[in-house]
VEXDREN-2710 file (C-alpha; in Angstrom, 1 decimal):
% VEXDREN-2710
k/r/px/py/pz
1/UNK/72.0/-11.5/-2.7
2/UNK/73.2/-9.7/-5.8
3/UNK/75.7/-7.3/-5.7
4/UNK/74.7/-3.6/-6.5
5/UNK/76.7/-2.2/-9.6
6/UNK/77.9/0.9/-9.1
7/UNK/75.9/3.9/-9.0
8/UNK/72.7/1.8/-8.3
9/UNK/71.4/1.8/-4.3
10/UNK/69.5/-1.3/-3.3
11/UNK/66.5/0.4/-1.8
12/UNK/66.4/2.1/-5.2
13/UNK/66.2/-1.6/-6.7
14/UNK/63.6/-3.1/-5.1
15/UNK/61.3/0.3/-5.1
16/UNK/61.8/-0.4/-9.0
17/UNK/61.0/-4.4/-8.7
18/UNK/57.8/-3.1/-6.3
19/UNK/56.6/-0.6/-8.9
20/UNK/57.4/-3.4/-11.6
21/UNK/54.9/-5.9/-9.5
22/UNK/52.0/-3.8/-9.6
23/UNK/52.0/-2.1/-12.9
24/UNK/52.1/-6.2/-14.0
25/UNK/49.4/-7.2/-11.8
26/UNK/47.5/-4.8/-13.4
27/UNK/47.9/-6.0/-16.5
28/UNK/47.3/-9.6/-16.1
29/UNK/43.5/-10.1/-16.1
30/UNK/43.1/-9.5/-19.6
31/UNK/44.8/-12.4/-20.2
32/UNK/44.0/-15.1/-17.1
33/UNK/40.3/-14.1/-16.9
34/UNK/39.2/-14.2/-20.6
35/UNK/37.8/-17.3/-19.9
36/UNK/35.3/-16.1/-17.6
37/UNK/33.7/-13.7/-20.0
38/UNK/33.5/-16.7/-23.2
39/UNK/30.4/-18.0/-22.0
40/UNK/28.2/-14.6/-21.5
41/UNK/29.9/-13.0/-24.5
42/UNK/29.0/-16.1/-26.6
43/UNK/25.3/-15.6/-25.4
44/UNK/25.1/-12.1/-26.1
45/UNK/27.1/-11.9/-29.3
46/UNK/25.5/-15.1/-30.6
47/UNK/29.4/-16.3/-31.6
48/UNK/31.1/-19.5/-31.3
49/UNK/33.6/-20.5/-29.1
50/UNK/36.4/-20.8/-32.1
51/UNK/35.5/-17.2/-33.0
52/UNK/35.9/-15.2/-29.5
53/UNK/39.3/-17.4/-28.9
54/UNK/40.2/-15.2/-31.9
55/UNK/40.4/-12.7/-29.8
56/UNK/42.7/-14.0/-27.2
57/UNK/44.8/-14.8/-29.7
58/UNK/44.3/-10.8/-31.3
59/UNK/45.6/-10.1/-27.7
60/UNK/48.1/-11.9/-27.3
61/UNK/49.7/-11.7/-31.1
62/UNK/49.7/-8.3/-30.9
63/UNK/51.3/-8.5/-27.4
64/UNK/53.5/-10.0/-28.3
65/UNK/54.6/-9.4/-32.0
66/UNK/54.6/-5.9/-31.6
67/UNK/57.1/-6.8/-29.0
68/UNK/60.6/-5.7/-30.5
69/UNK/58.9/-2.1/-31.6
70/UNK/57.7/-1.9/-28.4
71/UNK/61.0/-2.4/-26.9
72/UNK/62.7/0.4/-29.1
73/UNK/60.1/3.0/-28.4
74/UNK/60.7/1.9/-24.2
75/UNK/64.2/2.0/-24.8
76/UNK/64.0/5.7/-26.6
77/UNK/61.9/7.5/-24.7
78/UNK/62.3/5.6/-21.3
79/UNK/60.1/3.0/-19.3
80/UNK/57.8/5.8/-17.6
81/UNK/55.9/7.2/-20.3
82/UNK/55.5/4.0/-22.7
83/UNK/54.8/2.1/-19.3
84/UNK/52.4/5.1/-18.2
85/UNK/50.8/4.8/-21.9
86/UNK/50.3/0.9/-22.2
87/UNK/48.4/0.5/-18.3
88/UNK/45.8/3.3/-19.7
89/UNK/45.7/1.2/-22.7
90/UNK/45.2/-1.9/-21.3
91/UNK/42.4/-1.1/-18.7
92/UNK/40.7/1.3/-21.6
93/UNK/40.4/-2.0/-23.9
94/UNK/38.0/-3.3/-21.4
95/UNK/36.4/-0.4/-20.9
96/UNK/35.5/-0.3/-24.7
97/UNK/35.3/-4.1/-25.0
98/UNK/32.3/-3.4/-22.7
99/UNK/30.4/-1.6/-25.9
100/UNK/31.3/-3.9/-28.6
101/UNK/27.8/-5.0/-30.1
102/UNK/30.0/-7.7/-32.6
103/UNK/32.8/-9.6/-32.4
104/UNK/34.6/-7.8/-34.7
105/UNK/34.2/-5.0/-32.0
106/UNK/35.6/-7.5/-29.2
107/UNK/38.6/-7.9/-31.8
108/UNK/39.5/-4.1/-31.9
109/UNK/39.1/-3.6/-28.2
110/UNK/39.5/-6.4/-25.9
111/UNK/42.4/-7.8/-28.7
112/UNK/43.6/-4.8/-30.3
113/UNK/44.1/-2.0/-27.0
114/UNK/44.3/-4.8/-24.5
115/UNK/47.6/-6.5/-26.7
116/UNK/49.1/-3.2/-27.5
117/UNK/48.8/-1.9/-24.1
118/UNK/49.5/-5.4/-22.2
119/UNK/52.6/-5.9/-24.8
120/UNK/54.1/-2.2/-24.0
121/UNK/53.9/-2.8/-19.7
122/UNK/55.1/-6.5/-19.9
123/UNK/58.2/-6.0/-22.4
124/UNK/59.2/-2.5/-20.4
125/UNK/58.9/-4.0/-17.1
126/UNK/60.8/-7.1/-17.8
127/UNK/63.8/-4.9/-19.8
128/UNK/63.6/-3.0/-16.1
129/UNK/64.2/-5.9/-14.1
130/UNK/67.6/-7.5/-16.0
131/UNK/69.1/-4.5/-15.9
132/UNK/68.6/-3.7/-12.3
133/UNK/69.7/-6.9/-11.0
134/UNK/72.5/-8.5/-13.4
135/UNK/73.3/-11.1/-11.5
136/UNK/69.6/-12.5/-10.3
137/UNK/68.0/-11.8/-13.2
138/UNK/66.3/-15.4/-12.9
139/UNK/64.7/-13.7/-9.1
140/UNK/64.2/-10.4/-10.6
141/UNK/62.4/-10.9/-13.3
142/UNK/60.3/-13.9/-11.7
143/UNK/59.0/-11.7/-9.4
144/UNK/57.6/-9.4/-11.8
145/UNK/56.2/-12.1/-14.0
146/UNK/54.5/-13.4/-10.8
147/UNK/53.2/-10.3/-10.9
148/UNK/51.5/-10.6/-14.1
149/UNK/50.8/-14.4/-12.8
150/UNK/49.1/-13.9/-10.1
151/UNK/47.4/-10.1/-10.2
152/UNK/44.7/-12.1/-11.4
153/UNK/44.2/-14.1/-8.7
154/UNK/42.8/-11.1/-6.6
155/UNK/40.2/-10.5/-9.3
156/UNK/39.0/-13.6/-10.3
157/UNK/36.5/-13.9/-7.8
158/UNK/35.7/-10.7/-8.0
159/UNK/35.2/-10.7/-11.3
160/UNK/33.2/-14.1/-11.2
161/UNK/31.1/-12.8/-8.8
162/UNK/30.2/-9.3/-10.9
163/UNK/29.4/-11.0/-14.0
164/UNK/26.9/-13.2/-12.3
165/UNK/25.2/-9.6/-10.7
166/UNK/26.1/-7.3/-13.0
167/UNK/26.4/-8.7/-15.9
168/UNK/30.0/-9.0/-18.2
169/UNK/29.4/-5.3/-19.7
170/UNK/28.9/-3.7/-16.5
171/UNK/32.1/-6.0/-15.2
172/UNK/34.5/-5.0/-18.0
173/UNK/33.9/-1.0/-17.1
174/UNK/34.5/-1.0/-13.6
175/UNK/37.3/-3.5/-13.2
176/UNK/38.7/-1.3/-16.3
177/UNK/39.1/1.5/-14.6
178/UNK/40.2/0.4/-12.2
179/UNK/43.0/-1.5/-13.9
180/UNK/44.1/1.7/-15.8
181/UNK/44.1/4.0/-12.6
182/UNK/46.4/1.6/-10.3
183/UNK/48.9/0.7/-13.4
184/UNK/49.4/4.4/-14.3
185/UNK/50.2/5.4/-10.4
186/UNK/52.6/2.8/-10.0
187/UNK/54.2/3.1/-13.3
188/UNK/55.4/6.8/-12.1
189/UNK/57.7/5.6/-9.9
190/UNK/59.9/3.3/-13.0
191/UNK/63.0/5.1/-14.4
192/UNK/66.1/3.9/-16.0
193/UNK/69.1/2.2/-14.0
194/UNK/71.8/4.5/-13.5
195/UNK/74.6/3.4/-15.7
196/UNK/72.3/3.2/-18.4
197/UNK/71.0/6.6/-18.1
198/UNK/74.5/7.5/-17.8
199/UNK/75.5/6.0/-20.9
200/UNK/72.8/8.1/-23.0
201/UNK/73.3/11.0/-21.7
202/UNK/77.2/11.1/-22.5
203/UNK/76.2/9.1/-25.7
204/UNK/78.0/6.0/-25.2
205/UNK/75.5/3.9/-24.7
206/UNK/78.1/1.2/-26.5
207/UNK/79.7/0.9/-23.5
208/UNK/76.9/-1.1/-22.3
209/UNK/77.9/-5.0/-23.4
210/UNK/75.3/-6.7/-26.2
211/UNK/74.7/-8.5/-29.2
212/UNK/72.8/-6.3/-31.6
213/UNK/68.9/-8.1/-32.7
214/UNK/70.3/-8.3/-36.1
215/UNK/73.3/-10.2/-35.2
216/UNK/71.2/-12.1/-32.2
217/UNK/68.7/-13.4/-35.2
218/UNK/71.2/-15.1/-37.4
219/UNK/72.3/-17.2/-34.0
220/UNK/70.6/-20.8/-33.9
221/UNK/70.6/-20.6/-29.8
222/UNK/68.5/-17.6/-30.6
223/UNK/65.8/-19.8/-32.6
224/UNK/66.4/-23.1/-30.7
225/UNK/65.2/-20.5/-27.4
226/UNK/62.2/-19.6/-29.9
227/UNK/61.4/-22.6/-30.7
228/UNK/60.4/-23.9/-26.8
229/UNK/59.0/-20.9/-26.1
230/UNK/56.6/-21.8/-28.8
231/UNK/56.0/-25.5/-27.3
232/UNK/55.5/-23.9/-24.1
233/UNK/53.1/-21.2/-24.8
234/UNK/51.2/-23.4/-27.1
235/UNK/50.7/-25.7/-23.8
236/UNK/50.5/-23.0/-21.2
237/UNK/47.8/-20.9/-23.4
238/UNK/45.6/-24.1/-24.3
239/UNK/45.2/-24.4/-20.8
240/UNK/44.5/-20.7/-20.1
241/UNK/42.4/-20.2/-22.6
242/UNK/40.0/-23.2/-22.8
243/UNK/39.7/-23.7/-19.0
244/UNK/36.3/-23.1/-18.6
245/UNK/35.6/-24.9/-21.6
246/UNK/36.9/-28.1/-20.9
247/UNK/35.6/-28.0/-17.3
248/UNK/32.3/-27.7/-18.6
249/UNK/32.4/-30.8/-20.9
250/UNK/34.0/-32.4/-18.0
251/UNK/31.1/-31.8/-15.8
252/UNK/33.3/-30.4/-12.9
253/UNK/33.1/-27.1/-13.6
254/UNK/29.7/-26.1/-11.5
255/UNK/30.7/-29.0/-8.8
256/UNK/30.8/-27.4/-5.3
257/UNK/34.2/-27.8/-3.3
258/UNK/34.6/-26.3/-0.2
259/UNK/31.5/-24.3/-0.8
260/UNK/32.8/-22.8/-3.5
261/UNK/32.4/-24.2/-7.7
262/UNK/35.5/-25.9/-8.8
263/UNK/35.7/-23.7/-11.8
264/UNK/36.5/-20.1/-10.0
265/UNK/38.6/-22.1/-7.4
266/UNK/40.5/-23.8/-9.7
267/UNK/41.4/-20.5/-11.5
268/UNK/42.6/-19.1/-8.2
269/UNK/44.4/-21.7/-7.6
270/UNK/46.4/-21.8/-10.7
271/UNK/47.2/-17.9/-10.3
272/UNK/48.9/-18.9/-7.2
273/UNK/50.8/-21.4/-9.1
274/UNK/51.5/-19.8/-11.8
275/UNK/52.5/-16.8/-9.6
276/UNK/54.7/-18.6/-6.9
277/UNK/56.6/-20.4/-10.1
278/UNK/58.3/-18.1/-11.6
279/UNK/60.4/-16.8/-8.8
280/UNK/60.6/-20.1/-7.4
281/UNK/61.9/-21.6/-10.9
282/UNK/63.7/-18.2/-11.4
283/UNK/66.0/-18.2/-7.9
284/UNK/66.5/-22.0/-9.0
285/UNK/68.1/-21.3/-12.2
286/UNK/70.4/-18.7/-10.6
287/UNK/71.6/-21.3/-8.3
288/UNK/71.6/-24.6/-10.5
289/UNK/71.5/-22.8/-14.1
290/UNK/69.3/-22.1/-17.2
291/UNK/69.0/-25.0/-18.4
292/UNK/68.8/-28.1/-15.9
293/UNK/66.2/-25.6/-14.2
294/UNK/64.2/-25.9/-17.6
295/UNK/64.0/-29.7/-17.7
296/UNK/62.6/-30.1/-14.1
297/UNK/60.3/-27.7/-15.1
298/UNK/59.4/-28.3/-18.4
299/UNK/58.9/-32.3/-17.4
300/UNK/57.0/-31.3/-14.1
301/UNK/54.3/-30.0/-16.9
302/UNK/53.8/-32.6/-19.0
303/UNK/53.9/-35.4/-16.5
304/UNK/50.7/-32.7/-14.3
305/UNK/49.3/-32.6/-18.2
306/UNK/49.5/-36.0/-17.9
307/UNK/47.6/-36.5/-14.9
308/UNK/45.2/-34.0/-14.8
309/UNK/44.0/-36.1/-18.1
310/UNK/43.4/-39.1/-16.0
311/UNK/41.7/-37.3/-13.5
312/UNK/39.4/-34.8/-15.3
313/UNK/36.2/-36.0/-14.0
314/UNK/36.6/-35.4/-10.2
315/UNK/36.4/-32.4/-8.9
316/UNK/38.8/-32.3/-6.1
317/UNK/42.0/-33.8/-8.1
318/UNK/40.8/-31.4/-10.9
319/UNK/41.5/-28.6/-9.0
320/UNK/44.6/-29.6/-7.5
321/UNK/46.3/-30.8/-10.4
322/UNK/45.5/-27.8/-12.2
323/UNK/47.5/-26.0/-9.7
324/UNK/50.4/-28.3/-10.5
325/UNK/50.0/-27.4/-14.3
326/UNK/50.2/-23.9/-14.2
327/UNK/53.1/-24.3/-11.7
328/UNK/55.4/-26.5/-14.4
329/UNK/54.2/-23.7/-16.7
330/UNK/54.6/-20.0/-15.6
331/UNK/58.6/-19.9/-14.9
332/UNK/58.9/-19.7/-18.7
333/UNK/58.7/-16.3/-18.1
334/UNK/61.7/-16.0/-16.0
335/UNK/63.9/-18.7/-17.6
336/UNK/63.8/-17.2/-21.0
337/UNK/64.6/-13.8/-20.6
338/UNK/67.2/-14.5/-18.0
339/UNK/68.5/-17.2/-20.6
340/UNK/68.8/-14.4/-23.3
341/UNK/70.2/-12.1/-21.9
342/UNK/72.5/-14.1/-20.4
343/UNK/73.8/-14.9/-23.4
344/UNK/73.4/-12.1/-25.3
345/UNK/73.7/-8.6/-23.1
346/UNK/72.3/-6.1/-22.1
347/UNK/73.1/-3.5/-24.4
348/UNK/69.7/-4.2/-26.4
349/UNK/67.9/-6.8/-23.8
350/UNK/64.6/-4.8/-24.7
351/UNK/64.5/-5.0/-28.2
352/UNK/66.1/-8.0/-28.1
353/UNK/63.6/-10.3/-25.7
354/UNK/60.5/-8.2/-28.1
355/UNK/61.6/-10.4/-30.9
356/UNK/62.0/-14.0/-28.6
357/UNK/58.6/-12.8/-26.9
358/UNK/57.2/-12.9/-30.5
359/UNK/57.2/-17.1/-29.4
360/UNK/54.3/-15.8/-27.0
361/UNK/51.8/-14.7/-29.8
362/UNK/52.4/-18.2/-31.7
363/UNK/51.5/-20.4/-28.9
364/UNK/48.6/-18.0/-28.2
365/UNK/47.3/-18.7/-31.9
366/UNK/48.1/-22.8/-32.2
367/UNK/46.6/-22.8/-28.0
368/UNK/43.8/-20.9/-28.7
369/UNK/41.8/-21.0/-32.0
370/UNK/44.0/-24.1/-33.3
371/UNK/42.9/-25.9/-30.4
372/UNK/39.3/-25.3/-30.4
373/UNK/39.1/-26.1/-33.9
374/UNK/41.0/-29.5/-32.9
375/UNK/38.2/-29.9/-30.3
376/UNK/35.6/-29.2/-32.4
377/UNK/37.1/-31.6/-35.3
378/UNK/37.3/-34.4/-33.2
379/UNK/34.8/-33.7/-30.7
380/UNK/37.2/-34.5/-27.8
381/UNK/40.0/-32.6/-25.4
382/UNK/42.0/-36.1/-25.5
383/UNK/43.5/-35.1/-29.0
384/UNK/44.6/-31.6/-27.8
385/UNK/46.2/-32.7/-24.5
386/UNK/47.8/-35.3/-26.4
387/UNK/49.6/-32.5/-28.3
388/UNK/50.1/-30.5/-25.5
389/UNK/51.7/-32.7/-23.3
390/UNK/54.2/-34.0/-26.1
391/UNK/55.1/-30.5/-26.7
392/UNK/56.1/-30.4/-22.8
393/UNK/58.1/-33.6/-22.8
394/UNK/60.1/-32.9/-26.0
395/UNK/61.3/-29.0/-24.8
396/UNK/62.5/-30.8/-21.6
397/UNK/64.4/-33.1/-23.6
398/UNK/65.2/-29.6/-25.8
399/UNK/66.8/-28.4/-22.9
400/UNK/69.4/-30.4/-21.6
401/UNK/70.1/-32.5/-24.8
402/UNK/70.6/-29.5/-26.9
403/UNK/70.2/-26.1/-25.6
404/UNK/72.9/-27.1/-22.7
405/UNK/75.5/-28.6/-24.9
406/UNK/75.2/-25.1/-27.8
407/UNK/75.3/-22.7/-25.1
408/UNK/78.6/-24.1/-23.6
409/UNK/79.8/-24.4/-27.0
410/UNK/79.3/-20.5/-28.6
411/UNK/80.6/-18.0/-27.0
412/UNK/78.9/-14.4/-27.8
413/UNK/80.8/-11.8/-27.6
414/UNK/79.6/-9.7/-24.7
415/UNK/82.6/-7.0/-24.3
416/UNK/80.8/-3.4/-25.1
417/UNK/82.0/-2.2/-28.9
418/UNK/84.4/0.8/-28.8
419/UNK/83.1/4.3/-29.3
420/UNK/83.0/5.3/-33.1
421/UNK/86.2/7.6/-33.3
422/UNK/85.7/11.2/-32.5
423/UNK/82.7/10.3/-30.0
END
């Protein structure tokens, strides 16, 4: 188990990793049940399916390019107020998504709140986690991500099931709420790790070790690490996002299994998946390393892409397989960060993973509204798991052939900077 630095009790860490958990699980649905609400917004709204992906992707962009600002402000005034801030956000966007009588009004709130809000609590808890364990940060920070993984898989029935009663408007305001109350509880319990604290306070926070974002930017591992991120959000998103719509058109989505549909069963399924992955696939790359972790992973998901292709029409294998997908998929989540900030401190590991987290709002646009269009174009998923699943193969090949070999190679300095004289 990792050692505690100095200054920085155990049961102190794991009350942060617990608080860290929950203000992510609140968080998550936004994301991993859009795909539930398509269909009744498309129906009320009159919009087609390439227009209300543009507002996943208005989530996630935003989410995620708003990252590295994000990262300063949590860095300057502390994780428990931005954290505090971004779970009211977050739950308010579906609150006010509820309302919206366009879909320029979905845009604002659903995408606008929810990706400013969602992008504030996922970037500060993350930044909380490798700092309070520095030598599992690959654990750490998959545990959190499961978080955000699998909080959805405690709603998604019950949000299924309330759209079907109450209808999507009446769905969006309660489990809001909700959403917003439980994330802003459990964010009160965050603050900064010791030594860090300790640092600002005296005003040497350059004794902290760290490659400054400017320095970090002009660093081919640092766009090499973008790069896959990119090929693995674009595959990951695709999936999340166009679930339901690819179910449909493979007539397996209303199929009964186990007296339940595939569809909602399948999506519960993969938030298990997704949620077990990343602190499975995290504790791996502490123990094997970075990299040779990302290649089992990243090849595990192309070869269930694979599959799941061949076996899209029955129900059963559907559902299984899709499991397997979002398990190859999730630990990017865990790997990257840990990666960066393995290799480039944590001096500035907030503002620093805002600007590789950026990779996130790409994918979200080329899996999202790309890939719909590419359905629609063609007519036919075949093209856009095609893509998918050779973006998959080649960041496995990425890893080991490339990203392996350049981070044995360069050697970052890490050492903390002296004080400025006089300080």
């Amino acid at each position: 188990m990792d050692a505690v630095p100095a200054g920085e009790s155990a049961p102190g860490r794991w009350w942060q990793l617990l608080c860290g958990v929950v203000c992510m699980m609140a968080i998550s649905s936004p994301q991993y049940t859009w795909t539930l609400f398509t269909k009744p917004l498309a129906a009320q709204l009159s919009a087609k399916l390439p227009e209300l992906q543009v507002t996943f992707s208005v989530l996630i962009v935003l989410q995620t390019f708003l990252a590295p600002l994000q990262g300063f402000l949590v860095d300057r005034f502390g994780p428990r107020l931005l954290i505090s801030l971004g779970t009211v956000l977050s739950g308010l966007s579906w609150v006010l998504a509820a309302h919206a009588e366009s879909v320029a009004g979905l845009y604002l709130t659903y995408g606008l709140f929810g990706g400013i809000g969602t992008g504030i609590v996922y970037i500060g808890v993350v930044s909380q986690m490798v700092k309070w364990f520095p030598r599992n940060r690959g654990f750490a920070v998959g545990m959190v991500a499961a978080g955000y993984g699998m909080g959805a898989m405690l709603t998604t029935f019950p949000i299924s099931g309330s759209i079907a009663d109450r209808g999507y408007q009446d769905t969006l305001s309660i489990f809001g709420a909700i959403f917003a109350v439980v994330g802003l509880l459990a964010a009160q319990g965050l603050r900064r790790p010791p030594r860090e604290s300790s640092a600002l306070a005296s005003g040497h926070r350059e004794q902290l070790a760290g490659v400054a974002p400017g320095v970090m930017l002009r660093t081919p591992l640092f766009w090499l690490l973008f790069v896959m991120m990119t090929m693995l959000s674009t595959s990951g998103l695709m999936v999340i996002s166009q679930t339901a719509s690819f179910a449909r058109d493979f007539g397996v989505a209303t199929v009964v299994v186990m007296g339940m549909a595939a569809l909602p069963l399948a999506l519960t399924v993969d938030r298990v998946t997704n949620g077990l992955t990343r602190p499975f696939f995290g504790w791996l790359s502490d123990t094997i390393g970075r990299e040779n972790t990302m290649f089992i992973a990243f090849l595990l998901e192309g070869l269930a892409m694979l599959a799941w292709l061949q076996f899209r029409d029955q129900p059963v294998p559907f559902i299984l397989l899709s499991g397997l997908v979002f398990f190859g998929w999730g630990e990017i989540f865990s790997l990257f960060p840990s990666t960066l900030t393995d290799s480039f401190g944590e001096r500035h590991a907030t503002t620093n993973y805002g600007f590789l987290y950026m990779a996130q709002g790409v994918g979200s646009v080329l899996g999202g509204p790309m890939a719909a269009q590419l359905h629609e174009a063609t007519g036919s998923w075949l093209p856009v798991f095609g893509v998918v699943i050779c973006l998959d193969l080649l960041a496995a090949l990425l890893a080991i052939a490339v990203l392996k070999p350049l981070r044995r190679k360069v050697n970052y300095a890490l050492q903390p900077e002296p004080p400025a004289a006089g300080v």
